[in-house]
N, C-alpha and C positions, 0 to 999 in steps of 0.2 A: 410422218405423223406417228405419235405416241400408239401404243393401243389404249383402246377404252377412253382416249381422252376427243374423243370426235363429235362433230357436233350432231344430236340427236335432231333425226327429221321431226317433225311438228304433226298432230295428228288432227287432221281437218273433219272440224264438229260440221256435220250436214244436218241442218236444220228442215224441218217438213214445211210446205205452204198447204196454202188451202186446197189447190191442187192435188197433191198428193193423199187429200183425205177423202178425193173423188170417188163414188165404188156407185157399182147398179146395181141395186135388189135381186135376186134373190143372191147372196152369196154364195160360190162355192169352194170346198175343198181342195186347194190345188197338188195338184200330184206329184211324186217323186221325178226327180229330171226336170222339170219345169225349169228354166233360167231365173225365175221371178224368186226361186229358192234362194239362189247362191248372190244375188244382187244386194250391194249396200242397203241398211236399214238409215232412215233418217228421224232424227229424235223430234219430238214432238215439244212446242213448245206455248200452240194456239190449241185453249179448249174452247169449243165453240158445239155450235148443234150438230155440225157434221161429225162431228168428233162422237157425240153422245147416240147417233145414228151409229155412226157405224159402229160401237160396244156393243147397243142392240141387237144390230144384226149379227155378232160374231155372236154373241151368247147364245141366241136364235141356231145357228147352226152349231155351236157347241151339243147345246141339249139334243137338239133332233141327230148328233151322230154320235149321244151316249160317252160324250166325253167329258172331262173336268179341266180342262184346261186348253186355250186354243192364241196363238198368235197372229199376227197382223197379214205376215208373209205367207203363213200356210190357205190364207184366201186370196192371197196374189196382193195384197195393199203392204210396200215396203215403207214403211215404219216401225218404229221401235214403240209397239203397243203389245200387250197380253193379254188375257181375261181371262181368270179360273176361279173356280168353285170346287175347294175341296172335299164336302161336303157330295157331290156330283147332281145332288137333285136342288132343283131350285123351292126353298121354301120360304114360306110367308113372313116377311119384314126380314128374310136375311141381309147379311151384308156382305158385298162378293169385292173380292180386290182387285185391283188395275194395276199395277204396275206401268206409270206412265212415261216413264223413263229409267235409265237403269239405277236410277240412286233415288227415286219417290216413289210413291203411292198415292192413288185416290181411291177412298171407299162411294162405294154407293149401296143405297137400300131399292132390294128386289120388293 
């Protein structure tokens, strides 16, 4: 075989169910060394009330641990979700960004 002329492996999209947008209240912070860290992200492609639950609840522990930005994994739920506020404090009629995949955005009004 030539170099460089070989057939490129194929890189397989994992898509999330509803399943995977399962979580129990109160969420928490998961800690370094966690396996739930270094475990594949699955891209989201159903927005639904689970979905808007769990932004909630991340934003919900964003703020009560003073931070502006928090992802899906660092509360244990592997998907490809984010939620930040650059701003870090939440105020009236802002609008906070989602990143709900790595090539979109959804806004929403706090």
């Amino acid at each position: 075989m030539i170099r460089g002329f070989g057939v490129k492996a194929r890189k397989v999209l994992r898509i999330s169910t509803a399943a995977d947008l399962q979580f129990e209240a109160p969420l928490e912070i998961v800690l370094y060394l966690d396996p739930r860290l270094r475990a594949k992200n699955k891209q989201i492609n159903t927005f639904d009330d689970n979905l808007k639950k769990l932004v909630d609840q991340m934003f919900d522990v964003m703020y009560k641990t003073n931070g502006i930005g928090l992802s899906a994994p660092q509360v244990g739920i592997n998907v490809q979700l984010m939620v930040f506020n650059s701003v870090g404090i939440l105020l009236k009629g802002c609008f906070l960004k989602i990143p709900r995949n790595p090539n979109s955005y959804v806004f929403i009004s706090k």
